[in-house]
N, C-alpha and C positions, 0 to 999 in steps of 0.2 A: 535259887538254884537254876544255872540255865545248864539245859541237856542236848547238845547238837548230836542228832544222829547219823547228821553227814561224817562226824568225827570214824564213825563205827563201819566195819563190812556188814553192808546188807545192802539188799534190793532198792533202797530209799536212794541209794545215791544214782543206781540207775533210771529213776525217776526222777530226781533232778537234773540229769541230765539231758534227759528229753525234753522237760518244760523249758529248760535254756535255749534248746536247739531253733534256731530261726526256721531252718526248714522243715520240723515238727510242728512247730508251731501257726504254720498257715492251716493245719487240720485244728479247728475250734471243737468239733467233739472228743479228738484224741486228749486235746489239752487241757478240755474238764474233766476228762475220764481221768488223765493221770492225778490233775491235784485232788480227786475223789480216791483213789487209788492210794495215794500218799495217808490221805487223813485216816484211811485205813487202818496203817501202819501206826501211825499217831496213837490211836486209836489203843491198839494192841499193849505197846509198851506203856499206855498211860494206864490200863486195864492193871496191870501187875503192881501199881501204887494203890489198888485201891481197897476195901474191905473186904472181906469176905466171912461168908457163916455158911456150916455142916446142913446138908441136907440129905434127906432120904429119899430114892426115887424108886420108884417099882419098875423093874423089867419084868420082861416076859419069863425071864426066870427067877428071878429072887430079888433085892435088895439091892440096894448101891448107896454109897454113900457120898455126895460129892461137893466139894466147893463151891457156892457161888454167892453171887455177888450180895451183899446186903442191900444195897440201895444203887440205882444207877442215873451218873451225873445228870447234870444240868448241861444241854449243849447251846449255847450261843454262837452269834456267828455278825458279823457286820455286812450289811448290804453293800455292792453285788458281789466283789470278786471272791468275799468267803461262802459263799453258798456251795462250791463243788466239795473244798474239803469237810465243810458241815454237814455237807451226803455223806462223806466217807465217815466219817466217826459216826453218825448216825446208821448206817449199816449195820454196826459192829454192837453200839451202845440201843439197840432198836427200841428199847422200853421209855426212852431217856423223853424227858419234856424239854421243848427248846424254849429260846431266847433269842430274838433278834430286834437289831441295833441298826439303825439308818444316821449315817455319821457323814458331812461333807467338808470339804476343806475351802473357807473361806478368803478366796483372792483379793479382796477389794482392796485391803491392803497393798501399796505398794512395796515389791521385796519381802515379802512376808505376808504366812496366812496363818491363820486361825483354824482349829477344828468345832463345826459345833454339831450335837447331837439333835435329831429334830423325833426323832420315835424310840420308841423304846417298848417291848410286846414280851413279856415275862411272867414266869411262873413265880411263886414265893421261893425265895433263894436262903432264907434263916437257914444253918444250919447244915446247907449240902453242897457235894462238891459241883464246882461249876467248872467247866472247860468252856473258853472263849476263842475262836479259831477267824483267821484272815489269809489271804495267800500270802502278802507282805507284810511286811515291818521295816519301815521306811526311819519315819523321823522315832516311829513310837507314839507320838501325841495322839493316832487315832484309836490307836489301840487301848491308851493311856483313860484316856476321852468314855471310852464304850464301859472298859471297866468301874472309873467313879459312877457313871448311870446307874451300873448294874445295881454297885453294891449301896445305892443310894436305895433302892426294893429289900433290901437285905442281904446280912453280912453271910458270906458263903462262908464252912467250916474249909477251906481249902479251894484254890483259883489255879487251875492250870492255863497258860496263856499258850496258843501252837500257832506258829507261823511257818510256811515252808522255804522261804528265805527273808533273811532280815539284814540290816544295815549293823554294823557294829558299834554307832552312834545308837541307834535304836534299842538297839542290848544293853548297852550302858544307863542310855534316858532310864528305861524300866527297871532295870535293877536300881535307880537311885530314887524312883518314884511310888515304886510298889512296894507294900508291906515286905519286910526283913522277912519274915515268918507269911508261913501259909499261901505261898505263892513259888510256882515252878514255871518257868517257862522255857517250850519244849523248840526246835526249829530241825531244819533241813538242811538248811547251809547260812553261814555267814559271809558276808561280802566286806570288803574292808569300806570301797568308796562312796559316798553320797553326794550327788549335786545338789546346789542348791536351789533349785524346782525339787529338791525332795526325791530323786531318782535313785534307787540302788542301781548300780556298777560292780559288775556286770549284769546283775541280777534278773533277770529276765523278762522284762518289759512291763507294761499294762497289763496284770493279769485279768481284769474287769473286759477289759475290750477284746483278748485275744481267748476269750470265755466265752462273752456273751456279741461282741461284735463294738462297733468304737459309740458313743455315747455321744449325746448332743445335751447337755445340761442346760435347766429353764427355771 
């Protein structure tokens, strides 16, 4: 199931719209605030697919009875450009144990690269639901790449995948590469174009660099 909630009226689309904006985007803390801001949201709507069990809570005056949560996800996230949205679900899901994934894309190839995984830092995942969050969704392979790691630790009872914009190649890779069943993946907006360096169109640049500052890889 993929669920765009650029599709839908809400405040997420006026958040995408600022992380597109070239002249928002020369502010590097506005523009980790929003995709933190966003995973928020994420956050929210992914909260109402999940379980819940009757609790009693004592006020100051009497009894209350109220919903929450049985168990709360697994949050992973891919080194660097998902770390902002993985503060924002993190916010929301605060009890949650994380996951993180250091995943790079192999140029040596000419015309063609490779994803490979070099770390991988997790809790036992038998059983629970996991959310795995990125700013982008490009080709899919890194995303693709981060999930077999995971579930090589253990099969999650349910994998939520959120990206805040993706490639529509990207949508398609994963819906033909991930499990039929037990797996949703959530986004922000779809873009039609890809180049091939891998670039969504229009999409909104390097979120890694326009995050955290432009990168010298060694």
């Amino acid at each position: 199931m993929v669920i765009n909630l650029g599709n839908q009226q809400s405040f997420v689309s006026q958040l995408v719209s600022e992380l597109r904006d070239a002249k928002i985007q020369s502010d590097s803390m506005r523009f980790r605030r929003n995709l933190e801001r966003i995973g928020e949201f994420f956050a929210y709507e992914i909260s109402k697919k999940l379980h819940y069990e009757n609790r009693e809570v004592v006020t100051a005056l009497g009894t209350a009875t109220v919903p929450v949560l049985k168990e709360f996800p697994i949050l992973a996230t891919i080194l660097r450009a998902g770390l902002p949205v993985h503060k924002g679900l993190l916010n929301i899901f605060d009890k949650s144990e994380n996951a993180f994934v250091s995943a790079y894309h192999d140029h040596s190839k000419e015309d063609q690269f490779m994803v490979d995984v070099e770390y991988v830092s997790s809790p036992e995942l038998t059983g629970r639901t996991l959310i795995i969050s990125d700013a982008m969704l490009a080709t899919g392979h890194s995303m693709f790449q981060t999930y077999k790691a995971l579930i090589g630790i253990g099969k999650p009872a349910h994998t939520h995948i959120v990206s805040v914009v993706a490639s529509a190649q990207g949508i398609e890779y994963l819906k033909s590469s991930l499990p039929k069943t037990g797996t949703t993946i959530w986004v922000g907006a779809i873009d039609d174009e890809l180049t091939a360096h891998g670039y969504i169109v229009p999409g909104l640049g390097d979120a890694g660099d326009l995050a955290y500052g432009k990168r010298h890889d060694f």
